[in-house]
Structures are given as C-alpha cells and as structure tokens.
Legacy VTK file of the C-alpha trace (Angstrom):
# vtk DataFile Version 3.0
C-alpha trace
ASCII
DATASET POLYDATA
POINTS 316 float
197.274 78.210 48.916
196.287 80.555 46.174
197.229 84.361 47.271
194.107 85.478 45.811
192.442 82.536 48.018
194.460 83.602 50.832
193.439 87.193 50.219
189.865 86.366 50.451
189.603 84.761 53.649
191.956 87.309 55.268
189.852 90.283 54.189
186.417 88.681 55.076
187.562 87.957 58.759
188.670 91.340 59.069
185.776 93.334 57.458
183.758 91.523 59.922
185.900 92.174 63.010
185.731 95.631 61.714
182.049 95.826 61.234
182.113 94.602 64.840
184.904 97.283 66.132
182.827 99.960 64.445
179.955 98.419 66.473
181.131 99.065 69.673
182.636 102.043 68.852
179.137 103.527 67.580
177.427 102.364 70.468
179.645 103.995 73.466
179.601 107.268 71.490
175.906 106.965 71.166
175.754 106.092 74.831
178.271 108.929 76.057
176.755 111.398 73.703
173.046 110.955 76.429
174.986 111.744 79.052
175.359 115.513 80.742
178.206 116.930 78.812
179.358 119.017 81.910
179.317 122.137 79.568
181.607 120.522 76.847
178.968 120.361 74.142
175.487 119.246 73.250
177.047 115.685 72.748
177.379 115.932 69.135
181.401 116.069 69.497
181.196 112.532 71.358
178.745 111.097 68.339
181.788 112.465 66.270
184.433 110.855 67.526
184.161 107.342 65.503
183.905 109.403 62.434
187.460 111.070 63.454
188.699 107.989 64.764
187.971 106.048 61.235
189.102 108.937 58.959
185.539 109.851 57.412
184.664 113.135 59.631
186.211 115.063 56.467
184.460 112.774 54.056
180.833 113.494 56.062
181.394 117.117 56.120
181.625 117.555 52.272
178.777 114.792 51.583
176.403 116.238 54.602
177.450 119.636 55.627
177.519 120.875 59.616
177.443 117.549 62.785
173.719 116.163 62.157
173.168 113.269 65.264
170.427 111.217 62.665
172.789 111.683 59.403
176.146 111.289 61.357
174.603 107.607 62.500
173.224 106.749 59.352
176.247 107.522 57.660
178.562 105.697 59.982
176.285 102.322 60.293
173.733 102.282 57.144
174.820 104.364 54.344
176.132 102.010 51.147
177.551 104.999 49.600
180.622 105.463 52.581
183.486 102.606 52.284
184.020 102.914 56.022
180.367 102.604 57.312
179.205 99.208 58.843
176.668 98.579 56.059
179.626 98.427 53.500
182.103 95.889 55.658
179.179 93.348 56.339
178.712 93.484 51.968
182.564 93.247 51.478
182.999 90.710 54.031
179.573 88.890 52.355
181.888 89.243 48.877
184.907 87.609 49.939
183.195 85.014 51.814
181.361 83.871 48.400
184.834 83.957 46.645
185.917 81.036 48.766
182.951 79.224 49.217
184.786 75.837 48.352
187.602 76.933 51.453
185.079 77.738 54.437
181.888 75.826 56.125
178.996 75.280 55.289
177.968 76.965 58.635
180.405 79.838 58.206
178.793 80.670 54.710
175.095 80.237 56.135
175.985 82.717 59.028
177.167 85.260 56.712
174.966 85.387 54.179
172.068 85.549 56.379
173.878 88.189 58.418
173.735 90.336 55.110
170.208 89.408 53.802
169.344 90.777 57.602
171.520 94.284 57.132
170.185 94.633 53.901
166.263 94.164 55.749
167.651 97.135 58.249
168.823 99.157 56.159
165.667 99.490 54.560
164.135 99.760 57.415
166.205 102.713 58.922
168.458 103.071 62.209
165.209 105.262 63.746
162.972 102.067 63.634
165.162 99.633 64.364
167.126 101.430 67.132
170.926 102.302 67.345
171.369 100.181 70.336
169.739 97.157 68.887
171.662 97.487 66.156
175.264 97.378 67.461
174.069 94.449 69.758
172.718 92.790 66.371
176.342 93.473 64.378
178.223 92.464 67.531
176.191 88.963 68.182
176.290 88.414 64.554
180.086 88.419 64.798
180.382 86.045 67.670
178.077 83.356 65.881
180.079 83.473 63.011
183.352 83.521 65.024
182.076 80.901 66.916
180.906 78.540 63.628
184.732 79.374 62.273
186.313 78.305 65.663
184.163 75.127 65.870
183.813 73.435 62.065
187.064 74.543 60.342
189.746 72.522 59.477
192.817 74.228 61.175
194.877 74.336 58.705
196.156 77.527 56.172
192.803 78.816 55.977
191.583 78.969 59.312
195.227 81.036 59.956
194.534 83.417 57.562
191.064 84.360 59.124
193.135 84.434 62.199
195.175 86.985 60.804
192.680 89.009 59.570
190.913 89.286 63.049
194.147 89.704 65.363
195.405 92.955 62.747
192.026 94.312 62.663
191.365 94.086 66.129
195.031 95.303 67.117
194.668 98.421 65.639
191.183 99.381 66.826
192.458 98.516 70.487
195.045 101.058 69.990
192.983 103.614 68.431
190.236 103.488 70.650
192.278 103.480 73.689
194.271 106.835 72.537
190.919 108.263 71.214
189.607 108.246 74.379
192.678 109.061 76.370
192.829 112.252 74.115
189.076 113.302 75.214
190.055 113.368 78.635
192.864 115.343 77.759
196.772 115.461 79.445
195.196 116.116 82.237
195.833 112.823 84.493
196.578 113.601 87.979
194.595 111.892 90.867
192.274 114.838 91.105
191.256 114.280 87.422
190.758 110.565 87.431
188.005 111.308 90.305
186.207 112.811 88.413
182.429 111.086 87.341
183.772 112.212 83.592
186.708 110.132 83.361
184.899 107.343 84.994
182.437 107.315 82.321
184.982 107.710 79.619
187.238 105.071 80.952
184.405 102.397 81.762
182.544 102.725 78.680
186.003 102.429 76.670
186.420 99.103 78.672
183.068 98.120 77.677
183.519 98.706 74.002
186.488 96.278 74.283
184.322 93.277 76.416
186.889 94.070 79.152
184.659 95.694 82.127
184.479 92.722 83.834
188.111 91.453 83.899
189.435 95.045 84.886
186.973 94.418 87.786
188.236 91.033 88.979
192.511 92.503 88.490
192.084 96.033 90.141
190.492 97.216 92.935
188.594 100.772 92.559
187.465 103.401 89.656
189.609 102.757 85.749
191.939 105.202 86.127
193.930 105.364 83.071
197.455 103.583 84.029
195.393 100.121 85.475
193.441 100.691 81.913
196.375 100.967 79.366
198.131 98.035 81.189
194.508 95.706 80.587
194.314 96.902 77.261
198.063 96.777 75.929
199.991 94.501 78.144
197.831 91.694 79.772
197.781 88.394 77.861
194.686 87.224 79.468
192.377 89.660 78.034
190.843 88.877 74.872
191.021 92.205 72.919
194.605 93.701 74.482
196.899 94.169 72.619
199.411 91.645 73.464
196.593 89.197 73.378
196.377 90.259 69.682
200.509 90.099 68.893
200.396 86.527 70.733
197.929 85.432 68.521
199.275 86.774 65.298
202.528 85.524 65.817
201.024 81.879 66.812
199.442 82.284 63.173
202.020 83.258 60.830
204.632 80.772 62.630
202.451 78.163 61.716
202.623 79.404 58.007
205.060 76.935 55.530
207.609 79.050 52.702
210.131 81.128 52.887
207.976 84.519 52.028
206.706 84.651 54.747
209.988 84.985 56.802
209.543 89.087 56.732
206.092 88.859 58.268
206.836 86.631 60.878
210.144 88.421 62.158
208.094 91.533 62.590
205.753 89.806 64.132
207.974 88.066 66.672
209.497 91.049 67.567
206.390 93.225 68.241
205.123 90.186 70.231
208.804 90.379 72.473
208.853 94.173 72.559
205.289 93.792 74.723
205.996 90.642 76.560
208.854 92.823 78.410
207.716 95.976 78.068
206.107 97.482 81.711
203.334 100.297 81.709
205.910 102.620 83.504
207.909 102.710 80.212
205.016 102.942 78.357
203.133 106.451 80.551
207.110 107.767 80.592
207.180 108.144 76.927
203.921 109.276 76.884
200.576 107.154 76.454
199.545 109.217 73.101
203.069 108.751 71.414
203.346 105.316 72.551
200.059 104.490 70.540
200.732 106.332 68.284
204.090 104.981 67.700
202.200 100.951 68.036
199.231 102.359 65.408
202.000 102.450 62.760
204.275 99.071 63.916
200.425 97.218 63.366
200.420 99.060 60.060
203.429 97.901 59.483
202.897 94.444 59.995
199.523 93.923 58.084
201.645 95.607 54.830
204.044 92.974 55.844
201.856 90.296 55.477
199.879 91.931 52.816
203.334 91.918 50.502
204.258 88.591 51.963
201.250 86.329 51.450
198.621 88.524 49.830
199.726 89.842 46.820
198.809 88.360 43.609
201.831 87.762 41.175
LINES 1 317
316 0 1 2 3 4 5 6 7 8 9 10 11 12 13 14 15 16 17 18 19 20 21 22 23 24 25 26 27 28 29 30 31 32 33 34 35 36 37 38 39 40 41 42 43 44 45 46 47 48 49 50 51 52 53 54 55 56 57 58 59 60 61 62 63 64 65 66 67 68 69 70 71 72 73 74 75 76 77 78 79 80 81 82 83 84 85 86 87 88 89 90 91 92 93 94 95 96 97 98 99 100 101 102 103 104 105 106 107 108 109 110 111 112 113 114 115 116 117 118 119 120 121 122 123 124 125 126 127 128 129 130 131 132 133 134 135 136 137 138 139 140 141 142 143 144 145 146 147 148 149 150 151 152 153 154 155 156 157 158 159 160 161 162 163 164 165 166 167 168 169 170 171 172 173 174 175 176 177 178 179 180 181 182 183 184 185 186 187 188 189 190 191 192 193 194 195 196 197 198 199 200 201 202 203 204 205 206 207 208 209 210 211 212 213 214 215 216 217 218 219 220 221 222 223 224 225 226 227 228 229 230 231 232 233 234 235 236 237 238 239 240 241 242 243 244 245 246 247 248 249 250 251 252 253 254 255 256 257 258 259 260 261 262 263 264 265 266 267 268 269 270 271 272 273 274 275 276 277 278 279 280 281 282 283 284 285 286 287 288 289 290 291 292 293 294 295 296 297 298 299 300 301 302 303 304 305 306 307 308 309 310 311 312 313 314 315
C-alpha cells in the first residue's frame, strides 16, 4: 500500500475517534460545570478543562479574551477557525476519507459524508439551538455507526489495520489524558476521607462515563470509584473497551499483522508497551505516582504513533 494511501485512512479513523474523545470530554465538563462547585468556582474552570487538556486554553485566550461559558463551547465544538475544535476533525476526517474513496465502503463513505453535511447544518445553526448535550450524543453516535459500517463491510486486510491504528493511538492517549486530568482536579489528596467525598464521586463517575466504562466498573468492584479500582479499569484491564491495555492489545494485534521490514521499529515498541502493561500491577503504578506514571505513558503513546508515523506514513 501507498504511504500516502496508508496515511489517509490512518488519519481519518483517528480524527474521528478524536472528534468523538473531544465529545465526551465536552460533555462531562459541561455536565460537571451544573453542578455546586462547593466554593471552587462558578464552574467555568471545569468548562476549561478540555481546552487545557487539548492544548488550546492559550490559543482561546488570545483569540477571545477572559473564560466566556457560550464562546469557550463554541470554540471547542463549532468554530472552523480552531484546528483542535470538533467542527475541524469531522472536515479533516471528511478530507481523508474522500482521498481514498477507491480503499473504503461504500457505507463507510455514505456515513461520513453525511455526518459532515449534518455538522456543517449545526454549525449554522449554533450550539444554543441545537443543545450541547445533543450534540456530543450526535458526534458520539455518529462515530459508532461509522465504526460499526468499518467493522462490518471492510475487507480485513492493510486497510482496515491502518484505521485500526488510527483509533487504538488516538484513543490511547485520550484515556491517559483524561484519566490524569481528572486525577489532577481532585488533587494529591487521596486518602479514604477524600474519596468519600460527593466531589470525587462525581469526578470519578463522570470520568468513567466519558470513557463508556460506568457500567463495567459496576459489575468488577463493589462500592463508590475511588481512584485505585479506577486507574486499574482504565489502564490495566483487557476487558474494557477504552483502557489502556485494551488499546496496546489492539495496536500490537494491528501492526503484527503488517508485511515489510519497516515496520519492524513500530512493532517492537509496540510489543513492548503491550508486555510492560500485561505485567505491570496498579500497586507499581500508585507507588510511582499516578500523575508521573501517565505522564510518563502520554509520551511512550507519543512515541509509538511517531514510530509508526516514520515507519509506514511517511511519503518518500
């Protein structure tokens, strides 16, 4: 395959895994921002937090001046002017998908270019009309159907593993971010007096929510998310969908499955991110420290989409 080709369907897969991550990440902010805040703000900090969690609070503050709840959500979901806002992924991924027209479905095409003749429709429309809510629920169930037409009418061969690929990274890295985002809201403070609290119970079950993972936490643990039963769901159990090993499993399944020699880089990084969880235990991860352990895994899943970038992606 083409690396151009290759490119393509990588990048389309994960500008609409990241349209969805920013999804759910908009709409537990917007949900925690209704809440009391306990006398820790007005609840503009929480509708902040995606914007420092993607890099663009800096970028918002020179474009729009002082923490505006109506500019801070257009900007994040609608506005075609910021790279990072969901608007701007669903048109990219929309732009790769037509690239490679001749490599993907006829019913993964239809699904996402209807997906952005609707977000253009909204966006016109305005996130006042149409509803935050509403919205993340559309982005997030426009995501499955097209996730759903990949899984069920491609061929799996090198192009179904490359939207693989760009899913697993995508989706590894906003686990890990949004996991230490909201571990660093609650602050250090993690004894058994402080996960009682209603405030971390809010903060750790809408984080669980975001991910789709409320319900499995529920059926492995007994009690409130406290945040050692939540970092082991969310890094270290296979069997959840959006954890983090779940991701490395996957990625690694993908890029062994990958013919040549170029890749060889990609796929021994890969391998050994994949081992380092499989026998790593949540005591070794909370004795180093939960927010240098992500931080630390942020980077190695950096690391590894270069990797593949260099590997596979680049054109010659």
């Amino acid at each position: 395959m083409l690396s151009r080709t290759a490119s393509d369907l990588y990048w389309m897969s994960r500008y609409l895994e990241r349209a969805e991550n920013l999804a759910r990440m908009l709409d537990v902010s917007y949900s925690l921002s209704l809440m009391p805040q306990d006398g820790r703000g007005d609840g503009l900090d929480e509708l902040a937090m995606p914007l420092l969690i993607t890099g663009t609070l800096d970028d918002y503050l020179e474009r729009h001046g002082p923490l505006h709840a109506e500019r801070m959500l257009h900007f994040f979901a609608l506005d075609a002017s910021n790279p990072g806002s969901i608007y701007c992924c669903l048109q990219a991924a929309r732009s790769n998908a037509h690239a490679v027209r001749g490599r993907i479905t006829a019913d993964m095409w239809e699904n996402i270019n209807a997906t952005w003749l609707e977000m253009r429709g909204i966006a016109e429309q305005g996130l006042g009309r149409y509803g935050i809510s509403r919205f993340c629920e559309w982005v997030k169930e426009r995501s499955h159907l097209f996730r759903g037409a990949t899984f069920g009418t491609i061929m799996r061969g090198e192009a179904y593993r490359f939207i693989r690929l760009g899913t697993f990274i995508e989706r590894a890295d906003n686990t890990l971010r949004l996991l230490d985002a909201r571990y660093e809201m609650l602050g250090e403070e993690i004894d058994e007096l402080e996960e009682r609290t209603a405030r971390s119970y809010y903060q750790w079950s809408a984080l669980l929510r975001a991910l789709s993972s409320f319900e499995a936490f529920a059926e492995i643990y007994r009690g409130s998310p406290r945040t050692r039963k939540v970092a082991e769901l969310l890094l270290l159990r296979p069997d959840v969908p959006r954890s983090l090993r779940a991701c490395l499993e996957e990625l690694n399944l993908m890029l062994a499955g990958l013919p040549g020699e170029n890749g060889r880089p990609a796929q021994r990084l890969a391998a050994e991110l994949d081992a380092r969880l499989r026998y790593t235990s949540i005591d070794e991860v909370l004795d180093e420290g939960l927010h240098a352990w992500l931080t630390d895994f942020i980077l190695l899943v950096r690391q590894l989409g270069n990797t593949i970038h260099t590997s596979y992606l680049e054109v010659a």
